[in-house]
N, C-alpha and C positions, 0 to 999 in steps of 0.2 A: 662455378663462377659466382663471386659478390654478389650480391643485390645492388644498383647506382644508387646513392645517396641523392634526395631532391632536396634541395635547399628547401627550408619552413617557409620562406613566401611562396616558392609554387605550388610547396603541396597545401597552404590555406588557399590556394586561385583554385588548382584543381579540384578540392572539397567543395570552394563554393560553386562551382560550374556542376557539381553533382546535386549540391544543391537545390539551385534552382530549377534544377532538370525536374528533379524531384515534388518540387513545390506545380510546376508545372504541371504537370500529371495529377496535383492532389487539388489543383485549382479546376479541374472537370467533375469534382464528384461532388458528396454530399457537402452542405454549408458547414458542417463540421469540420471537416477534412480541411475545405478553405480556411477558415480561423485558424485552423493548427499548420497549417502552410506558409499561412501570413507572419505567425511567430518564427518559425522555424527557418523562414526568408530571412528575416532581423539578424536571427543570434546568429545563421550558419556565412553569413556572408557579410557580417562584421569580424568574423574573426580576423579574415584575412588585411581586410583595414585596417585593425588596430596594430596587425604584424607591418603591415607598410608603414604605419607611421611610426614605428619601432623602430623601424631602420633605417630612418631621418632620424633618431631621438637625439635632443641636445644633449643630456647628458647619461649617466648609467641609472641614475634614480628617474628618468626619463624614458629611460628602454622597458626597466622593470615596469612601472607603472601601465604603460601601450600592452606590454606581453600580460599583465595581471588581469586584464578587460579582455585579452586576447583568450585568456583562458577562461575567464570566468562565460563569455560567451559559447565558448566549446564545450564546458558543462551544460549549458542552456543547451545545447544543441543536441547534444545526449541524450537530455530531459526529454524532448521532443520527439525525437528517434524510437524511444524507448516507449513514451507516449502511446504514439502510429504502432509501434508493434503490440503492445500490451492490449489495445482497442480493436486489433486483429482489422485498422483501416489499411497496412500495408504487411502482408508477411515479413514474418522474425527475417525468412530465409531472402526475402528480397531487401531487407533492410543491412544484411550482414556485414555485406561490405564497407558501408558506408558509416556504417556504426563504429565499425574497426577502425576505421581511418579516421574516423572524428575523435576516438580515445586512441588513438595512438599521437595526435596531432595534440592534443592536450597535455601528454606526457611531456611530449616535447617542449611546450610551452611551458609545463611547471616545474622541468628541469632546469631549463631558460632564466626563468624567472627567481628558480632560488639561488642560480650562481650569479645572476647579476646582482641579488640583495646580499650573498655571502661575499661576493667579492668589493663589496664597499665598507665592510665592516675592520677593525684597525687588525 
């Protein structure tokens, strides 16, 4: 059986809802953790706003732009992820999942993003 297809605004909602889950947890431990929590709030749960205001965009050079900030903050969010595991403040194996869906959710977005800028081109 397929895998269901989730539209890119829910899977940026459900990323950020792991998110903060995420930050949550890293908001009890050391002040370290916190600061890297705080950032990792920003970039992980602006993704999906900039996909929402995507999908109001007035025009295609509109769309791109919203998905370009949409992706460039899922990189940030990587950064981060990557961060937490390299500092061994959150296991590789507990961050895995979230990892994956954060580079997979970027894919998507810079796939997004170069057909909307290729398909404006003459």
């Amino acid at each position: 059986m397929a895998e269901e297809l989730v539209p890119i605004p829910e899977r940026c909602f459900e990323l950020a809802v792991r998110i903060v889950k995420l930050c949550q947890y890293l908001e009890k431990h050391s002040a370290t953790s916190r600061t890297i929590a705080k950032q990792l709030l920003r970039s992980g749960t602006s993704i999906g706003a900039n996909v929402g205001e995507g999908q109001s965009a007035e025009s295609r050079t509109d769309f791109a732009h919203k998905y370009s900030i949409a992706l460039k903050e899922a990189r940030e969010t990587k950064y981060w992820l990557r961060l937490l595991s390299a500092t061994e403040t959150v296991g590789s194996e507990q961050l895995a999942d979230i990892t994956k869906e954060t580079d997979e959710v970027a894919r998507i977005l810079g796939a997004s993003v170069a057909k909307a800028k290729g398909a404006r081109k003459p």
